[in-house]
C-alpha positions in Angstrom: 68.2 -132.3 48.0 65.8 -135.1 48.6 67.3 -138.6 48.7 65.7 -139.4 45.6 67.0 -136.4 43.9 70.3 -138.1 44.7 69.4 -141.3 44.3 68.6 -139.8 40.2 72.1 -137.8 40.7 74.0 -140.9 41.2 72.2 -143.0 38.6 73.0 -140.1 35.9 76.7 -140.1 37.1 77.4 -137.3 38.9 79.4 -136.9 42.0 77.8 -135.5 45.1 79.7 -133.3 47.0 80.7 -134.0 50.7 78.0 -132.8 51.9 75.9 -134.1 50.0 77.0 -137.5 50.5 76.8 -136.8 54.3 73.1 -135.5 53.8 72.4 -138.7 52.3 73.6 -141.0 54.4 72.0 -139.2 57.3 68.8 -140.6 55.2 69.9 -144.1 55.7 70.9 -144.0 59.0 67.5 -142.2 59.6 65.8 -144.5 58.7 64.1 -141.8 56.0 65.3 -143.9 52.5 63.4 -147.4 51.8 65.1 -150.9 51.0 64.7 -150.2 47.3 66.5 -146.5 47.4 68.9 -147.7 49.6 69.6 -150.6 47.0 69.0 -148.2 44.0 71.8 -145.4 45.5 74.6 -148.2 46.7 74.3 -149.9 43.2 74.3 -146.5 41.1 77.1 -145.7 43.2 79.1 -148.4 42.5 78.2 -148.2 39.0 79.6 -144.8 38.7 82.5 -145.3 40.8 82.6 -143.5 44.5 84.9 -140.5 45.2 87.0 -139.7 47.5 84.1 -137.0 48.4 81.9 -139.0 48.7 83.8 -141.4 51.1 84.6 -138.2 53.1 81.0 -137.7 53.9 79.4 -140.8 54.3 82.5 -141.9 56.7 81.6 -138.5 58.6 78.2 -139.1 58.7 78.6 -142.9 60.3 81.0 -141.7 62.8 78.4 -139.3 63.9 76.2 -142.1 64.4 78.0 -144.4 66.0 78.6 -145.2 69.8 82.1 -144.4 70.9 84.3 -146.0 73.1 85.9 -144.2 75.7 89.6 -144.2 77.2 91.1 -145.7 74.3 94.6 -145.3 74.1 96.2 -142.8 71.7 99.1 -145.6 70.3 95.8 -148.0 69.9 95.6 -149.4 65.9 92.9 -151.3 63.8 93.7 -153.6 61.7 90.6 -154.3 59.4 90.2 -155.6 55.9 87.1 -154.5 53.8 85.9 -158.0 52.9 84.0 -158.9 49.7 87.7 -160.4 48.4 85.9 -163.4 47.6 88.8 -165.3 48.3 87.0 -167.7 51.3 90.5 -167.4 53.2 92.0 -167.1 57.0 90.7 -163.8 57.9 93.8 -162.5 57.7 93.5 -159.1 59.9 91.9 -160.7 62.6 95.2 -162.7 62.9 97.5 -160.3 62.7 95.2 -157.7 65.4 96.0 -160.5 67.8 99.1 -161.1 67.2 99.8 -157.0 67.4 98.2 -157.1 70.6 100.6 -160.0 72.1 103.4 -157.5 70.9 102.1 -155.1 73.1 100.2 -152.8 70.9 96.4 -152.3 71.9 94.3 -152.7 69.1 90.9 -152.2 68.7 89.7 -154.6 65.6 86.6 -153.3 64.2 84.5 -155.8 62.3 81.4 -157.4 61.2 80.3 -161.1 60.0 80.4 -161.9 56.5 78.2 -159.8 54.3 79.2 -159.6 50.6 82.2 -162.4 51.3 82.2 -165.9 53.0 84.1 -165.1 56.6 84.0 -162.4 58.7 86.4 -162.0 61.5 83.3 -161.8 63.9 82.1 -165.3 62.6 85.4 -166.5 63.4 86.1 -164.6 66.9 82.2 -166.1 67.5 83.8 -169.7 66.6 86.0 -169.4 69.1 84.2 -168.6 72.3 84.2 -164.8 71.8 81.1 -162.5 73.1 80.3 -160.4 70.5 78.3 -157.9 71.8 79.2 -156.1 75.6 78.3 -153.1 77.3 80.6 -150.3 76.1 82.2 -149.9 79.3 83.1 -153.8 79.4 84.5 -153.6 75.7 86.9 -150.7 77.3 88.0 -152.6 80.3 89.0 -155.5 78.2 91.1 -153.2 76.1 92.6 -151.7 78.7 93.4 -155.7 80.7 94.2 -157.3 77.7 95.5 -154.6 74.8 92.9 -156.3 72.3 89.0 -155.6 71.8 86.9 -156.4 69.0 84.2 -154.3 68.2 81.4 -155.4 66.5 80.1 -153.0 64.4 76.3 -154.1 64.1 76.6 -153.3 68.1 78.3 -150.0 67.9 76.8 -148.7 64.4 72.9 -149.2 65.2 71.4 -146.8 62.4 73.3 -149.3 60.0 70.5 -152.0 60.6 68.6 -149.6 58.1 70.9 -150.2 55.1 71.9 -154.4 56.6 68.5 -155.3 54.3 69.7 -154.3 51.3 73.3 -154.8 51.4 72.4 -158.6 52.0 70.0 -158.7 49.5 72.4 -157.2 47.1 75.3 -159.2 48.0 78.0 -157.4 46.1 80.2 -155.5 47.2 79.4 -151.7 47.9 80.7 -148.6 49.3 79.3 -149.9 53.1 82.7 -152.4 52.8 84.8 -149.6 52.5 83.1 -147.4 54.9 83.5 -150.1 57.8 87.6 -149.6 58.3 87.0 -145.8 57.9 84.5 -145.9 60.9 85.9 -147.6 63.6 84.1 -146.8 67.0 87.5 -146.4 68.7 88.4 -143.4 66.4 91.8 -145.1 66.2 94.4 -142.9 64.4 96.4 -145.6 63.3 95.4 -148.4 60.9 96.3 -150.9 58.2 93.0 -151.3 56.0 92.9 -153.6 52.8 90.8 -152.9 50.3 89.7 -155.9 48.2 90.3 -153.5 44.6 93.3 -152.0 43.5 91.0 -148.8 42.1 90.2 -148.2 45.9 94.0 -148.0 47.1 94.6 -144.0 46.8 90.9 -143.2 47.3 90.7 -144.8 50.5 94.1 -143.3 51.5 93.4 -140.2 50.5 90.1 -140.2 52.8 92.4 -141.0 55.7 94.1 -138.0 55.4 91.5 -136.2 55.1 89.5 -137.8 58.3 92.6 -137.0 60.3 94.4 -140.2 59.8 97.7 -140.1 61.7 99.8 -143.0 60.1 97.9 -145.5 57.7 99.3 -148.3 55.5 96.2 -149.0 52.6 97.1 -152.7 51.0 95.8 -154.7 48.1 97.9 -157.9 47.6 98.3 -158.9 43.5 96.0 -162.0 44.1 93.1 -159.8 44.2 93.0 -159.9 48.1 92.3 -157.2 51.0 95.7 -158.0 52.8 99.1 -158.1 52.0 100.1 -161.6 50.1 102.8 -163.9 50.2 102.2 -163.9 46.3 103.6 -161.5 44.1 103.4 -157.5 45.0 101.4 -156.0 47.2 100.5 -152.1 46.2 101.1 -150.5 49.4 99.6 -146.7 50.0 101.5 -145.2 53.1 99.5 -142.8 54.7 101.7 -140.5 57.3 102.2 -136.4 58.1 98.9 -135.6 55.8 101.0 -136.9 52.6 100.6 -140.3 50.9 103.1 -142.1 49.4 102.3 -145.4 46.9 105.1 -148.7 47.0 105.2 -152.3 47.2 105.7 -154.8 49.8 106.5 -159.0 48.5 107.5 -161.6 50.8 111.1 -161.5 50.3 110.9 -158.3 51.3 110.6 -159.6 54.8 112.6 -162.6 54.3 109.5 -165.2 53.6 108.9 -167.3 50.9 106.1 -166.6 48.1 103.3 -168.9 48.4 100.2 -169.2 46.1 97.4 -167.1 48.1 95.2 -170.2 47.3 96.9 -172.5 49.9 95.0 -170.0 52.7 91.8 -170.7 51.5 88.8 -172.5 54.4 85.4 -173.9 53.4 83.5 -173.1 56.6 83.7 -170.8 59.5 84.9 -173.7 61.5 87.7 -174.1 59.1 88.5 -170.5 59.2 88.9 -170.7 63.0 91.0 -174.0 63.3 93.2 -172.7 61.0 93.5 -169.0 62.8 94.0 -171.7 65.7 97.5 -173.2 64.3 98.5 -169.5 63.4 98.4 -168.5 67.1 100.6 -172.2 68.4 103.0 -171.2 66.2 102.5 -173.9 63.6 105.2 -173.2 60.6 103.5 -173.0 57.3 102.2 -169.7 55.1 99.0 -169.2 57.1 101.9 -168.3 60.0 104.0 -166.1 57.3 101.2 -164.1 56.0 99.8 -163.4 59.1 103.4 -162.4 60.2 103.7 -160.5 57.2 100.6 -158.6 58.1 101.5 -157.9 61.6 104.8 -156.5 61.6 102.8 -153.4 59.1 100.7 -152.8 61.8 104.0 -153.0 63.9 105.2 -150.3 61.5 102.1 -148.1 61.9 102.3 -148.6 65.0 105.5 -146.9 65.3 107.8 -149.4 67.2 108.9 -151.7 64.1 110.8 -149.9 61.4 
């Protein structure tokens, strides 16, 4: 099948197999599909809806492509939101993958600057003195001295820059924010992802298992947002032993008050970085509880918190 045929596929709605999905994206990342294909296939895509399929084999497909990083440790996690919330809030999971990493669980935070949404945790990491781009050996000696990396997926995912065009050009969200948490360089096993739809919960969950996933939580907090919330419930999908099991998680669940998602929200990178600033001295204040919130489930994940 020729990636126009499944360019037409799409835009008819029908679902591609999985490997169809992963023949396609090979045409991406092979730089064999144009900027208006590409844009034509990610928007009939989203139009249709994605499957779990098709996340299967686009996912496998990007793996294949990317550059891996070696020695990482088997406990190591990822925690990594999809973006394109349009919330224009602390970047939560950037937080919360340092904080994990003071705990003493290595984590490996893949991520990207903001495509579809306002802030991306490498914008921020970049605010705050951070190289973003290292040789992959020095990106494996600084997980191994300091139990956090952060990989930046423009770096590690080159045959991306094919599809970077279009996806900025588009500037809504597509199936390339999902794909991002399910193609972390690392290859980590264990992750908390959040998606910024509830529709995407089970699908994404369900392609965790099925990439080999050992213990996942998948999160979409009720104010519309790719993390857990302080504000009402959080649909939690628990991804362990090749099941998944759906829940909810709220703040008084962990003790903390509820606080209106809003009171998180930055107007500039700068903003976003000061504010990830306080978060780290300790300052009191919901920014500190939701990132709290968010750590301890990687904590769970993780396998030392219960």
């Amino acid at each position: 099948m020729t990636f126009r045929q499944a360019v037409a596929r799409v835009a008819d709605g029908q679902d591609l197999s999985e490997p169809e999905m992963a023949a396609a994206m090979e045409r991406i990342l092979g730089g064999d599909a144009t900027a208006a294909q590409i844009g034509a296939f990610l928007v009939a895509l989203r139009m249709k809806g994605e499957t779990v399929d098709e996340l299967v084999g686009a996912a496998r497909a990007m793996r294949a492509h990317a550059i891996g990083i070696p020695d990482v440790p088997a406990q190591t996690v990822d925690t990594c939101g999809t973006g394109g919330d349009g919330a224009c809030t602390l970047n939560v999971s950037t937080a919360a993958g340092l904080v994990v990493a003071g705990a003493g669980v290595p984590v490996a935070k893949h991520g990207n600057r903001a495509v579809s949404g306002a802030v991306g945790g490498a914008d921020v990491l970049e605010a705050l003195g951070v190289r973003l781009e290292l040789p992959v050996s020095a990106l494996a000696a600084c997980l191994r001295a300091t139990g956090f990396v952060f990989l930046y997926a423009p770096a590690l995912q080159p045959a991306m820059r094919h599809a970077a065009g279009p996806r900025r050009e588009l500037g809504v969200r597509t199936i390339f924010n999902v794909l991002g948490p399910l193609t972390n360089p690392a290859r980590v096993r264990r992750q908390v992802i959040g998606v910024f739809d509830r529709r995407w919960v089970e699908r994404v969950a369900e392609a965790l298992v099925r990439l080999g996933t050992e213990r996942a939580w998948v999160v979409h907090g009720a104010a519309g947002v790719d993390e857990i919330a302080l504000e009402g419930e959080t649909v939690v999908a628990e991804v362990g032993d090749g099941r998944v099991r759906l829940g909810t998680v709220t703040a008084a669940d962990a003790g903390l008050a509820p606080f209106p998602h809003a009171a998180l929200r930055v107007g500039s990178t700068a903003e976003a970085a000061a504010l990830l600033g306080t978060v780290l001295e300790g300052v009191p204040g919901p920014a500190r509880d939701v990132v709290c919130l968010n750590s301890a489930a990687a904590l769970v994940v993780a396998g030392i918190a219960g």
